[in-house]
Every structure is written in C-alpha cells, then in structure tokens.
N, C-alpha and C positions, 0 to 999 in steps of 0.2 A: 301506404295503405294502412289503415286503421285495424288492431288486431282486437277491438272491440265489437260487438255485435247485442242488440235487442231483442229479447224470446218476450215475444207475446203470449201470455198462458192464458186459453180459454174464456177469450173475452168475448161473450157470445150472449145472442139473446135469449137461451131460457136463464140467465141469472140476471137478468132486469127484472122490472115491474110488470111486463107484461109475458112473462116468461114462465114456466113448472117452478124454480128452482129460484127465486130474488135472494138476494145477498144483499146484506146491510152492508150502505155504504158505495155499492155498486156504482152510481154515477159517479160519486166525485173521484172513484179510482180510476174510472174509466177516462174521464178527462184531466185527471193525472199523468195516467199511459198516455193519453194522446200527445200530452204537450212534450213526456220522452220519446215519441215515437217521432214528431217532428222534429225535436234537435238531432235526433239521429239522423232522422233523413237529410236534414239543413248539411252536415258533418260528414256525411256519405257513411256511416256507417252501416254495414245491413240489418233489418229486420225480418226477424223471423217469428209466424205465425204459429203458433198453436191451434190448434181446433181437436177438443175429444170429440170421438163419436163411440157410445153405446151399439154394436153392434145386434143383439137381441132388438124386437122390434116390439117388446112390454118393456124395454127399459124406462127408468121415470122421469128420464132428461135426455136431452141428448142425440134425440132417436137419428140414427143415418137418417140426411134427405131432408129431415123436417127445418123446417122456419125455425127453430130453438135450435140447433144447431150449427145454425151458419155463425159467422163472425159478427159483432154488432154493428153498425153503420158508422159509432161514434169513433172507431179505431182500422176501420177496414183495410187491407192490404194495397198500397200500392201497387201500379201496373208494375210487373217484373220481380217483387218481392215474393221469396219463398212464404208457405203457406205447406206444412204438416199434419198429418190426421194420427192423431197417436189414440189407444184403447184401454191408456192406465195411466195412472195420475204422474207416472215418471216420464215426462217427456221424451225420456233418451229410451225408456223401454221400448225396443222393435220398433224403433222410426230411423230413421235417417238425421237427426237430429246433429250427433253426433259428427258425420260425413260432412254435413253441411256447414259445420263449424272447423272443421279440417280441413277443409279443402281451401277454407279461404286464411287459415293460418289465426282463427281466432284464438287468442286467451283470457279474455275478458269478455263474459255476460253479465250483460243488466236484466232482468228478471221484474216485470210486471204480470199482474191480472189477476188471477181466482182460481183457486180457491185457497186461503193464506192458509188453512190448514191441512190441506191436502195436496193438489200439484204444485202447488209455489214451493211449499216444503219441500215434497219427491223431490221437483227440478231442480232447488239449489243445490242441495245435500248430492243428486246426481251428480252436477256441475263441481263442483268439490271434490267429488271422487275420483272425477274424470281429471283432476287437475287446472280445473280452467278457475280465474279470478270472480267467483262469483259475486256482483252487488242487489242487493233486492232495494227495491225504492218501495217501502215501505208502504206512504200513501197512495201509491198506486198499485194497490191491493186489498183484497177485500173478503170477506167471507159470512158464515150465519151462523146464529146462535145453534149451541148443540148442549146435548141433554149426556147426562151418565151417573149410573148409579144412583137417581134421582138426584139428580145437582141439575140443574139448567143453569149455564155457563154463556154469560151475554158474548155476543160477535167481539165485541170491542176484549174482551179480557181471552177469547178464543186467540184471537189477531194478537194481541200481546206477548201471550205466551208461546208462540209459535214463533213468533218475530224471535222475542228473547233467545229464543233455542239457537233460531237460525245465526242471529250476530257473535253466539259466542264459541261455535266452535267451524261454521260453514262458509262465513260471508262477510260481507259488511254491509249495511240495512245503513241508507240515503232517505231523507224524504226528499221530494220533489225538487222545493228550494232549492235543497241543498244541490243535487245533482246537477240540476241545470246552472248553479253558477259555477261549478269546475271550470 
C-alpha cells in the first residue's frame, strides 16, 4: 500500500477566469494538478480534495453553495475520492485532514493548487509540522499579484518567494516533469 497521498488545495472556480477571484497562471496549474492527479490515480495512490468555503454569506469568494465554490471541472474528484470543506487557509485546521491521512498510514504529501501564498503555504508548513514528507509541485500552483506598503509585487515574484520559503526549511518543491518521471 502506498504511504503517499495527493492534497488537492482549492482548485475551484471563483480562481479562474470567469470566477471573483483569477489567479495568474491558474490554467496551466490546473492542468498541471491534473496530470499529478492522474498518475496518482494510475499508482493507486489517494486523492484528497480540498474545497474552502467562506462561511459569511458577504464573503468575496467562496460563498458556501455558490458555482465559485464548487471544485473546477478541469481536476474534479473522482467517484469514491475524499473531498474536505476546510474555513482557513490551513487545511489541517478543524478538518479531518489529518484523520484521513492517518488512517491510511500516509507519510508523504504531494501538495497542488492555490493559493501559493496562502493555503499551499498553511498546508505544507502544516504537513511539516505534522511530520509528514511534504512535496509541493511547484507548477502546479498558482496564485495573484498582491500589493504592500505600496510595492505591487507581480504573481510570479509572490509564487517565488513563497516557493523559496517553502523548499528551504518545509519541503521539497518538484515541477511537474520532474515528479512525474520518479
């Protein structure tokens, strides 16, 4: 039995194009995740879904129930694959996450989706904490330009620096290639 497992982070459509919330980059991460989500499947290894949901119903994404919140088409959960509702950017915060990864004796996550600065982050650094082998597949994540102290800070140099964070003390950061030719 495979002691690896795939965490789907919030690949959903209000962070496409026709979504509240687009993130640069979003498709081709998206079809990034998919092609890790199929060798997992190929491998028997499990996936597991992420989906946040904003429980306020003014939130600005997210909204429980709505079409922007469900999971995108282009990664959808297969029949029988878990699928988690978590309400903060740490996956493992008050989900079952956790359990789920226990129970089947995981110690290695792969780590796809959105937002590279915020849940991809939480979740690996979580996955870390937790002791499990965290890898993030880098191209198969994605996220938006953000603003601070007037500095606007393109996606691409956002995703960088976060990346960077993450390979040097939480994980090991794959691109796609690479993961899929292990």
């Amino acid at each position: 039995m495979s002691k690896r497992a795939i965490i789907v982070v919030d690949l959903q459509n209000d962070y496409f194009a026709s979504g509240k919330l687009p993130l640069v980059g979003i498709d081709a991460a998206a079809a990034n995740a998919a092609r890790v989500i199929a060798a997992a499947r190929a491998s028997g290894d499990p996936v597991i879904h992420i989906r946040h949901e904003f429980v306020r119903p003014d939130a600005p994404f997210f909204v429980a129930g709505s079409p922007g919140a469900q999971i995108h088409g282009s990664v959808q959960p297969a029949e029988g694959e878990t699928v988690i509702v978590k309400n903060y950017p740490n996956s493992f915060r008050d989900t079952p996450l956790k359990q789920a990864l226990d129970v089947k004796a995981i110690e290695d996550v792969v780590i796809v989706g959105a937002m590279s600065h915020m849940c991809i982050d939480a979740t690996a650094r979580a996955a870390a904490d937790f002791s499990y082998k965290a890898t993030v597949v880098h191209d198969a994540c994605a996220t938006r330009d953000l603003a601070f102290g007037g500095v606007n800070v393109p996606a691409a140099q956002v995703h960088a620096a976060f990346m960077a964070a993450l390979g040097s003390s939480y994980g090991t950061l794959v691109s796609t290639a690479d993961y899929l030719s292990r």
